[in-house]
C-alpha positions in Angstrom: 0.5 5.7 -4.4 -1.0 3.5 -2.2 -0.6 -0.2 -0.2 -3.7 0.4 -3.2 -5.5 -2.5 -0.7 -5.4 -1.1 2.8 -8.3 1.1 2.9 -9.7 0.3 7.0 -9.1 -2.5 9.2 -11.4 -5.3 8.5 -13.9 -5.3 11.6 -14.5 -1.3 10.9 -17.0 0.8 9.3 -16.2 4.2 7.6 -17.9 6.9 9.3 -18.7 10.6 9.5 -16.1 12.4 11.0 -18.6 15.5 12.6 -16.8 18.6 10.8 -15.6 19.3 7.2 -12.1 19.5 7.9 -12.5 15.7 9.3 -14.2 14.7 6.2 -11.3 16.1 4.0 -8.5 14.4 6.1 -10.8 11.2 5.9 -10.3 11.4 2.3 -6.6 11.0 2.3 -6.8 7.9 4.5 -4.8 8.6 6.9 -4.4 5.5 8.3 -3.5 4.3 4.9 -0.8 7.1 4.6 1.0 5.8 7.8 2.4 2.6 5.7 3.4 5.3 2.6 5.6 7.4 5.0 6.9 4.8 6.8 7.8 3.2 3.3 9.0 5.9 1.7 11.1 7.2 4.5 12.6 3.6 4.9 13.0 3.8 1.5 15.3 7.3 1.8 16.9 6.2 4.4 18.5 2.6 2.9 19.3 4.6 -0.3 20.9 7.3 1.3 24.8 7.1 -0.2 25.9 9.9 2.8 25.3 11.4 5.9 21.1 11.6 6.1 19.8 15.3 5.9 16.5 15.5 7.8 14.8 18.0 6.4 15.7 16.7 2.5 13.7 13.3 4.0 10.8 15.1 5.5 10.7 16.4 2.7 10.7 14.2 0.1 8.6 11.6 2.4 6.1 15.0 2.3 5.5 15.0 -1.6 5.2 11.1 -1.5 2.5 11.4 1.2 0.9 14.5 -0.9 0.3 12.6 -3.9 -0.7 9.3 -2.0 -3.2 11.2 -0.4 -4.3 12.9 -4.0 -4.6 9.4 -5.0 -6.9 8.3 -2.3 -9.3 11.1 -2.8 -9.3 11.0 -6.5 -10.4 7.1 -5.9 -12.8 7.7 -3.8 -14.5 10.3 -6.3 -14.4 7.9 -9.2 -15.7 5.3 -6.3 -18.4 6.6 -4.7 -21.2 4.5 -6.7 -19.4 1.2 -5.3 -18.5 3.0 -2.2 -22.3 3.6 -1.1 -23.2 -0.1 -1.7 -20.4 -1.3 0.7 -21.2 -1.8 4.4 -17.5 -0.4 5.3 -17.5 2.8 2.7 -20.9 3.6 2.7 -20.2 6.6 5.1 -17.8 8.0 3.6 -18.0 11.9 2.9 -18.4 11.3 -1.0 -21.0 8.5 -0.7 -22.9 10.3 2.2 -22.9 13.4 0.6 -20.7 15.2 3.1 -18.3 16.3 -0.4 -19.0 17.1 -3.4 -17.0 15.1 -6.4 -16.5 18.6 -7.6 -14.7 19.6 -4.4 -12.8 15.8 -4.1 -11.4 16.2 -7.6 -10.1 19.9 -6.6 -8.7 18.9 -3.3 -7.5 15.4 -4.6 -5.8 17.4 -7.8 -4.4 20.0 -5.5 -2.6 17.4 -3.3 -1.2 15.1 -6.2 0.1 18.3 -8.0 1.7 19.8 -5.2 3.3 16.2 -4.4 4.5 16.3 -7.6 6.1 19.8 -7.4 7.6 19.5 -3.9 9.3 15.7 -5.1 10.5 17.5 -8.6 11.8 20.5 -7.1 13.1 19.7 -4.1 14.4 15.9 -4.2 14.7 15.4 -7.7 13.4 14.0 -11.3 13.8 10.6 -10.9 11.4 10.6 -8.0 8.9 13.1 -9.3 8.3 10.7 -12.4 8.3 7.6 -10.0 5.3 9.6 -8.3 3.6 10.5 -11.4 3.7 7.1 -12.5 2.2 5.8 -9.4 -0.6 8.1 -10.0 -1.1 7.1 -13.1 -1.0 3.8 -12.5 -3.4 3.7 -10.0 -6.3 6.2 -11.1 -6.5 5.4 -14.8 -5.4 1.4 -14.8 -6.1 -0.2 -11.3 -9.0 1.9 -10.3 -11.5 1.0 -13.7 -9.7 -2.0 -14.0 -10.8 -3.2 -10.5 -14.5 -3.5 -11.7 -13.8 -6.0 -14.3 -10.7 -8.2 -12.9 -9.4 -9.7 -10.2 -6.2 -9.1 -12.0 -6.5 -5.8 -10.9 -5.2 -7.0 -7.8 -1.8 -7.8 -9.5 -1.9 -4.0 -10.7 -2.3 -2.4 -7.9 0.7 -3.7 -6.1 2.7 -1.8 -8.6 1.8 1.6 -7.4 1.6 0.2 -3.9 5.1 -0.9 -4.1 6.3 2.4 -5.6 6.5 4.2 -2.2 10.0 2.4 -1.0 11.1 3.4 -4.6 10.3 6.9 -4.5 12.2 7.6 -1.1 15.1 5.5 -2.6 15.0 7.9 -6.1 14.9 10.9 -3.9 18.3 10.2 -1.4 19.8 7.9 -4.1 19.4 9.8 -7.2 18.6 7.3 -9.5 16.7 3.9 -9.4 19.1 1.1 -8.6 18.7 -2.9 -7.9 18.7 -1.8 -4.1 15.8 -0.1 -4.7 14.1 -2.8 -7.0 15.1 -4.9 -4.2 12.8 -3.0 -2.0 9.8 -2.8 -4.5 9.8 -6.4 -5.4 9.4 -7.2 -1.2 6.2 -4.6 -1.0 4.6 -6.2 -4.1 4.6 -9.8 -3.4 4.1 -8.7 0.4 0.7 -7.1 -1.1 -1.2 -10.7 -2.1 -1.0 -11.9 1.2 -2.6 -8.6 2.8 -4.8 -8.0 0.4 -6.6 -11.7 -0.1 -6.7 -11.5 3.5 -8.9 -8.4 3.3 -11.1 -9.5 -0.1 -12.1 -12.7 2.2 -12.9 -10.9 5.3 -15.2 -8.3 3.0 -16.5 -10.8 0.1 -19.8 -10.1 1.2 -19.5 -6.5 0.1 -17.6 -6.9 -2.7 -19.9 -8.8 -4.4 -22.7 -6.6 -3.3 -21.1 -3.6 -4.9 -19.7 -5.7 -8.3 -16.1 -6.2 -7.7 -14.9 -9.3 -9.2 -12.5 -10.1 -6.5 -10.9 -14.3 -6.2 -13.5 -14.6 -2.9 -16.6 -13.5 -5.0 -15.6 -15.5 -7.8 -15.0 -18.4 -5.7 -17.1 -18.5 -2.9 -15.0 -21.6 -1.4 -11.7 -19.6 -1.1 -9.7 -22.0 -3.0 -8.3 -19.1 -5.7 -7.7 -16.5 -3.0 -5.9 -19.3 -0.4 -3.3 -20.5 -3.0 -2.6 -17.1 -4.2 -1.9 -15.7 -0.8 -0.3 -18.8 0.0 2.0 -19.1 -2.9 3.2 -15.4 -2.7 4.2 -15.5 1.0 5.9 -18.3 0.1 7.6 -16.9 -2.4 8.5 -13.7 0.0 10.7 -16.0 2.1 13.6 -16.0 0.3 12.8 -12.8 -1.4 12.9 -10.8 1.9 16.1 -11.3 2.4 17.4 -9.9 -1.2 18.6 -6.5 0.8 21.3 -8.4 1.8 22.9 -9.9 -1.3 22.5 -6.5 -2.6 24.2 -3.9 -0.2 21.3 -2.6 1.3 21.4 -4.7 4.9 23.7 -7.6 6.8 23.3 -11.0 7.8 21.5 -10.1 10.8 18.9 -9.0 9.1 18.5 -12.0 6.7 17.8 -14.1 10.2 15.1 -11.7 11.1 14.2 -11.2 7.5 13.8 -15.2 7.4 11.9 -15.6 10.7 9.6 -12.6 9.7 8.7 -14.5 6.9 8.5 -17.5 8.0 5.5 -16.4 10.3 3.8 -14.5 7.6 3.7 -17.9 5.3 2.5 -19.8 8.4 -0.4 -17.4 8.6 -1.2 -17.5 4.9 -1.1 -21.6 5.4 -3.2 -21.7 8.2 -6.0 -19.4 6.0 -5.6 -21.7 3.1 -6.6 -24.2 5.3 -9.2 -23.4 7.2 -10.7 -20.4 5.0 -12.2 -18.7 8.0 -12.5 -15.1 8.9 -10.8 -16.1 12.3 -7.7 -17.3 10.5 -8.0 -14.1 7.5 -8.1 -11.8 10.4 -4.8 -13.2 11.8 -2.9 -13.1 8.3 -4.1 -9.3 7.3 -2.9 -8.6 11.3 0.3 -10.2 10.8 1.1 -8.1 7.0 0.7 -5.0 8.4 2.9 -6.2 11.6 5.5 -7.8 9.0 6.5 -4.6 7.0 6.9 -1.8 9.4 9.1 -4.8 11.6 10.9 -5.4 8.0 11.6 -2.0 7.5 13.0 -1.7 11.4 15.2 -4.9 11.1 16.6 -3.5 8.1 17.8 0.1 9.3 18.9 -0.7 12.8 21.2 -3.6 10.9 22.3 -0.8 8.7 22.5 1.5 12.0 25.0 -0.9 13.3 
C-alpha cells in the first residue's frame, strides 16, 4: 500500500529518531503515509454517491493508512540487508539495530491486520480485499522482485495506485471505471516520480544490488525515456475523470496544465540527465498529485 517508491526526499538521510516510540513511527513512514491518506480520502470522497459521512471517511482512510503502514514496516524487515548498505536507510531502526525483525514483523503484522479488520468491518468487502491485495502485492511480488528487476518498478505502481481505489471501494461500494479512472492516473503518475528518485540515488542502489534503469545504464538513457514517455502519456490521461463523471471541464484545464508541467519536467531530465533537473521532476510529482486531487474535488465542490 504504498506510492511503493517514496521512501525520503532525495537530499535526506534516514536517521535515529532518540526514543523507541520514534523508531516505531519511523517505520510506518510517515511521510510516506501523507500521500496514502490524501489518496485514499480523495479517493472516498469522488466515489461518494451521497451526502459524505465524516467519520465513515476517517475511517475507512484509517484502515487504508493501517495497512500502508504494516506494509512499510514489513518491507523494511525483509530489507534491512539492502537497507544497511544504503547511504539514505542505513539508519534506520532495523538496519541500526534500534528493532528487532522479531518486533517489526509483530508490529508490521499487527497494523496490516487491524487495517484489514477496521476496512472489512466498517467500510466494507470490496475494500478490505482491495487492501489485502495491495499487501500482497507489494510484500511477496514487488518487494523480492525488486532485487532482480527493474520491472519491479512497473509492479510496484500497482499497489501504489491501489490507495485512490480503496477510498473509492469504501464510499462507492463496489469498484467502478470512476475508480479505475483514478488508479490508472497514480500508476503512470509513479514512473515519473520514481525514475526521478532511482537517478538521484543510483549510487546507492547499485551499492546495495538493486537493478534499477540508472544502475543498469549509467548514461540515463532507459530511465529518461521511461519517465518521459509516461508523463507523456499522463496528459491526456489526467483528464479521464471528466469523460467519466467523476469531475467537469474545469478541471480538465487544470488537469491539462498540471500535466503539461510535469512532462516539461520529465523532458528537461531526459535531456540533461542531471541531478539538478531529477530533483526538479521528483519536486514537481509530489506537487502534481495532491494539486490533482484538489482541482478535482473543489470542481466537484462547485
Amino acid at each position: 500500500m504504498k506510492d511503493a517508491h517514496v521512501d525520503a526526499p532525495p537530499f535526506a538521510v534516514s536517521a535515529g529518531t532518540g526514543s523507541r516510540a520514534g523508531d516505531f513511527v519511523a517505520l510506518v513512514k510517515p511521510r510516506l503515509n501523507v500521500l496514502v491518506v490524501a489518496s485514499s480520502a480523495a479517493g472516498y470522497y469522488l466515489g461518494a454517491q451521497t451526502a459524505i459521512d465524516v467519520s465513515a471517511m476517517a475511517i475507512a482512510v484509517a484502515g487504508t493508512a493501517l495497512v500502508a503502514g504494516g506494509a512499510a514496516a514489513l518491507n523494511q524487515v525483509y530489507e534491512r540487508d539492502t537497507d544497511a548498505l544504503m547511504r539514505r536507510t542505513r539508519l534506520r531502526p532495523l538496519p541500526d539495530r534500534r528493532i528487532t525483525p522479531r518486533d517489526g514483523i509483530i508490529f508490521g503484522a499487527t497494523l496490516s491486520f487491524a487495517g484489514l479488520l477496521l476496512l472489512a468491518m466498517r467500510a466494507n468487502l470490496a475494500a478490505a480485499m482491495l487492501a489485502f491485495a495491495t499487501l500482497v502485492v507489494y510484500l511477496n511480488v514487488y518487494t523480492p522482485m525488486k532485487r532482480k528487476s527493474p520491472i519491479a518498478t512497473l509492479v510496484g505502481a500497482v499497489p501504489g495506485a491501489l490507495p485512490p481505489l480503496i477510498g473509492w471501494a469504501a464510499s462507492h461500494g463496489y469498484v467502478s471505471i470512476g475508480g479505475l479512472a483514478l488508479f490508472a492516473i497514480v500508476f503512470v503518475w509513479q514512473i515519473p516520480h520514481f525514475m526521478a528518485i532511482a537517478w538521484l540515488y543510483r549510487e546507492d542502489y547499485g551499492r546495495a544490488g538493486f537493478p534499477m534503469l540508472p544502475v543498469l545504464d549509467p548514461r540515463g538513457g532507459r530511465a529518461a525515456r521511461q519517465a518521459l514517455v509516461y508523463a507523456l502519456v499522463l496528459v491526456p490521461l489526467s483528464v479521464a475523470p471528466a469523460f467519466v463523471g467523476v469531475a467537469g471541464k474545469p478541471y480538465v484545464v487544470i488537469a491539462l496544465l498540471l500535466s503539461a508541467a510535469l512532462a516539461w519536467l520529465a523532458a528537461r531530465f531526459a535531456s540533461t540527465r542531471n541531478d539538478a533537473a531529477a530533483r526538479a521532476l521528483f519536486l514537481g510529482s509530489i506537487t502534481y498529485l495532491p494539486l490533482l486531487w484538489m482541482a478535482m474535488i473543489v470542481n466537484r465542490i462547485w
